[in-house]
RODO-2510 file (C-alpha; in nm, 4 decimals, decimal comma):
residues 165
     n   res          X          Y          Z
     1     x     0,0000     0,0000     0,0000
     2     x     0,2550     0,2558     0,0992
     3     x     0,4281     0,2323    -0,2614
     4     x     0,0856     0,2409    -0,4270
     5     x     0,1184     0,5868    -0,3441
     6     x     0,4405     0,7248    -0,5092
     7     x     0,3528     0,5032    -0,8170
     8     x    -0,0083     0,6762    -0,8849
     9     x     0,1485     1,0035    -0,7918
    10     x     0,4519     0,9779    -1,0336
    11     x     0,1885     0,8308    -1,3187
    12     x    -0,0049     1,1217    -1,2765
    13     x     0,2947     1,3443    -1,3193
    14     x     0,4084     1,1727    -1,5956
    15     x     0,0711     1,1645    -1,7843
    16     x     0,0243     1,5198    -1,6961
    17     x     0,3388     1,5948    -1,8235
    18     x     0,2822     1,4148    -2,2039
    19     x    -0,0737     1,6292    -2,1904
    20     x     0,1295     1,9290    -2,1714
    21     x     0,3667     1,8503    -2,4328
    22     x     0,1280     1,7322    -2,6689
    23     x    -0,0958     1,9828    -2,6197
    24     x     0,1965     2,2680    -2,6952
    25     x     0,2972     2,1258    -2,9698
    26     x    -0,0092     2,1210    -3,1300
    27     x    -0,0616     2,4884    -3,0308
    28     x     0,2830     2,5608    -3,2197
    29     x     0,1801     2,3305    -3,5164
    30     x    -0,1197     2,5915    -3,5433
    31     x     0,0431     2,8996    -3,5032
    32     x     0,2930     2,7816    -3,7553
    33     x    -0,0380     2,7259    -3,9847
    34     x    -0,1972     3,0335    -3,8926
    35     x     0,0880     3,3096    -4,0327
    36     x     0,0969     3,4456    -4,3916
    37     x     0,3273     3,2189    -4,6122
    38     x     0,3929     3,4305    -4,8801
    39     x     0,5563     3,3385    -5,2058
    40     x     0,6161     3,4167    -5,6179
    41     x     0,6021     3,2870    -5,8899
    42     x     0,7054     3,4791    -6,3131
    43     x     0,5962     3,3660    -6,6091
    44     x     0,6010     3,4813    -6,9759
    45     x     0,2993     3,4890    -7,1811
    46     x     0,3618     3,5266    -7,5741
    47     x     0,0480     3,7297    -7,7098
    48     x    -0,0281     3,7574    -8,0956
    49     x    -0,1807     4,1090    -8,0449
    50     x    -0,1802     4,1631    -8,4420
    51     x    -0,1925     4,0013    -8,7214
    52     x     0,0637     3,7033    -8,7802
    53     x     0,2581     3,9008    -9,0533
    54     x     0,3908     4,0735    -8,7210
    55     x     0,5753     3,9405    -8,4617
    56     x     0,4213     3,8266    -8,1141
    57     x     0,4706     4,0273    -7,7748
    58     x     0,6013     3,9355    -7,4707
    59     x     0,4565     3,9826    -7,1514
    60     x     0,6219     3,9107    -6,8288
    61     x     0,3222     3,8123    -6,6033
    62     x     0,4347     3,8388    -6,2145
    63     x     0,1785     3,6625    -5,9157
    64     x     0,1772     3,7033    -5,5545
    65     x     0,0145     3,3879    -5,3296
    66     x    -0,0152     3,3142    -5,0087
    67     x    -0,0182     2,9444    -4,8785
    68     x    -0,0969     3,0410    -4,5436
    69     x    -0,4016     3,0297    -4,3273
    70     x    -0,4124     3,3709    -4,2376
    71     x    -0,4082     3,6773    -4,4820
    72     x    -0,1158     3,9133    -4,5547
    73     x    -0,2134     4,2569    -4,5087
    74     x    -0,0918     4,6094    -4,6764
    75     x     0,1180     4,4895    -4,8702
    76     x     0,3479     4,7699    -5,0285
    77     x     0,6739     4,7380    -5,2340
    78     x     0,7684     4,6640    -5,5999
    79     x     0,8471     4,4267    -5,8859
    80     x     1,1625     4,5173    -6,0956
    81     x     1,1973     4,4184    -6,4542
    82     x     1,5540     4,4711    -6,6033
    83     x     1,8251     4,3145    -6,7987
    84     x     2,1923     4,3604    -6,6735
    85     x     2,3025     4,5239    -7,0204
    86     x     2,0435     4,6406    -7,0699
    87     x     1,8783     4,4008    -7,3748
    88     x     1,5266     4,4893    -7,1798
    89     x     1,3721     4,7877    -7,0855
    90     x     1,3575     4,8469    -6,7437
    91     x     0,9752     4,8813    -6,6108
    92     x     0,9186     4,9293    -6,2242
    93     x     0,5033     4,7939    -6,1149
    94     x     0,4284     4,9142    -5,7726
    95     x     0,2787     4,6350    -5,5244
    96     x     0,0030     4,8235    -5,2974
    97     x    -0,2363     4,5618    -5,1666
    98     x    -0,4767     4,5773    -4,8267
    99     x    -0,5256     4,2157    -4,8367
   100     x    -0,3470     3,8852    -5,0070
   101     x    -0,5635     3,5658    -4,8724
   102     x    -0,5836     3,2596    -5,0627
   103     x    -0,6669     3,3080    -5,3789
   104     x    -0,3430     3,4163    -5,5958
   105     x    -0,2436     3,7929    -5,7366
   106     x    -0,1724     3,9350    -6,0431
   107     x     0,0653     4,1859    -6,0996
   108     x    -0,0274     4,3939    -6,4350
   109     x     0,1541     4,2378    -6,7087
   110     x     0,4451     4,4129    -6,8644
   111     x     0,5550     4,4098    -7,2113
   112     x     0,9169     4,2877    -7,3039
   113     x     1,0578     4,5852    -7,4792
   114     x     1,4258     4,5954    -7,6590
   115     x     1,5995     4,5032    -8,0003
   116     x     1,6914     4,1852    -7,9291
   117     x     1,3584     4,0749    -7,7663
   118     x     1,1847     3,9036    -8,0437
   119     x     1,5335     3,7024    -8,1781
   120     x     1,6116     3,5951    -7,7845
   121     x     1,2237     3,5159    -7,7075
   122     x     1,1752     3,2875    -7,9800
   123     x     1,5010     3,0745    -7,9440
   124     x     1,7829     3,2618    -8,2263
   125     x     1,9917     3,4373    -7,9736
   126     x     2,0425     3,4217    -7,5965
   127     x     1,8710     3,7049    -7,3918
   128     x     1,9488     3,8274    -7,0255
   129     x     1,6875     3,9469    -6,8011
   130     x     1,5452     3,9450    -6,4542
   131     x     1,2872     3,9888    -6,2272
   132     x     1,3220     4,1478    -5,8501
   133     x     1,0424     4,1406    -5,6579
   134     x     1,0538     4,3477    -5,2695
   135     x     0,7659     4,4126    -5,0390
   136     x     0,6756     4,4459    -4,7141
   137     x     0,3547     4,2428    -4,5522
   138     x     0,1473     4,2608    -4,2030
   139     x     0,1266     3,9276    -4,0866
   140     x     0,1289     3,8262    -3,6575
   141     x     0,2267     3,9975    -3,5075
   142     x     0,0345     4,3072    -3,6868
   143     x     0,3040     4,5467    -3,4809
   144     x     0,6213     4,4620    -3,7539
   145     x     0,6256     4,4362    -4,0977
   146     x     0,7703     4,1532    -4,2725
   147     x     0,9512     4,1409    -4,5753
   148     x     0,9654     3,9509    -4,9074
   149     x     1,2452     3,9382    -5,1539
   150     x     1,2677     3,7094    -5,4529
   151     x     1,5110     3,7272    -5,7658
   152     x     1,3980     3,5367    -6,0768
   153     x     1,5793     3,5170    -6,4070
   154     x     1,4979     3,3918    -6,7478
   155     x     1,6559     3,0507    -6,8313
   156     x     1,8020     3,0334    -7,2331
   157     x     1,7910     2,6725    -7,2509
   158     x     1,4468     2,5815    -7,0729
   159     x     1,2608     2,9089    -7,2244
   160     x     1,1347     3,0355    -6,8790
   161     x     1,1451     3,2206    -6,5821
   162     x     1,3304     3,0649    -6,2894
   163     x     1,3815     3,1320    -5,9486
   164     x     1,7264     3,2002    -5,7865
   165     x     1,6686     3,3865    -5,4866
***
């Protein structure tokens, strides 16, 4: 009898214990779930905007997500289009957004511009060009911002948009 005692007493620590561990790590596995996890991806859409005696354009088509459970708010920053010599006009599209929940967003497409776009676009010559996207984002705690970065480049041989950064 006397060690029935300190054996239900140290099982009841010990399952009290597990409770507590269980139950905090499933409050972390929710928080974890609950903040913004914000991401990008760049495309390039080829559009046939006149007839086909004239060459296509080339849009670069930037999108925001968010693969959290809980929305990004004001988002504010910018998306950078530029070539390092300069093969592509340089084009700057502000990002100012209240609210970024599940469902993806667009960034207004922008047109390839430069003198070797067409030849590099379609495969005759090699092109250089990149994409920098920077913004800030309310997440939790609502009291700090938190910021985004990407770089994304566009890949000769497999004719897209990749992501290095």
């Amino acid at each position: 009898m006397n060690l029935a005692i300190p054996i239900i007493s140290a099982l009841a620590v010990l399952v009290a214990f597990l409770a507590y561990r269980v139950g905090r790590r499933q409050w972390n596995l929710g928080v974890a779930k609950a903040i913004p996890k914000v991401g990008t991806w760049v495309r390039i859409d080829k559009r046939q905007e006149q007839s086909t005696a004239f060459s296509p354009s080339y849009y670069m088509v930037a999108t925001i997500y968010n693969e959290g459970e809980l929305p990004a708010k004001q988002l504010k920053g910018h998306c950078k289009l530029f070539s390092p010599i300069n093969e592509v006009k340089q084009h700057t599209i502000p990002i100012i957004r209240e609210f970024l929940g599940s469902a993806p967003y667009e960034l207004e497409p922008c047109r390839l511009e430069g003198t070797t776009v067409d030849v590099g676009m379609d495969g005759r010559q090699d092109i250089r060009f990149n994409v920098d996207i920077e913004f800030e984002f309310f997440g939790i705690p609502d009291d700090k911002p938190q910021k985004y970065s990407a770089k994304h480049e566009w890949d000769n041989k497999n004719r897209q948009m990749i992501k290095i950064e």
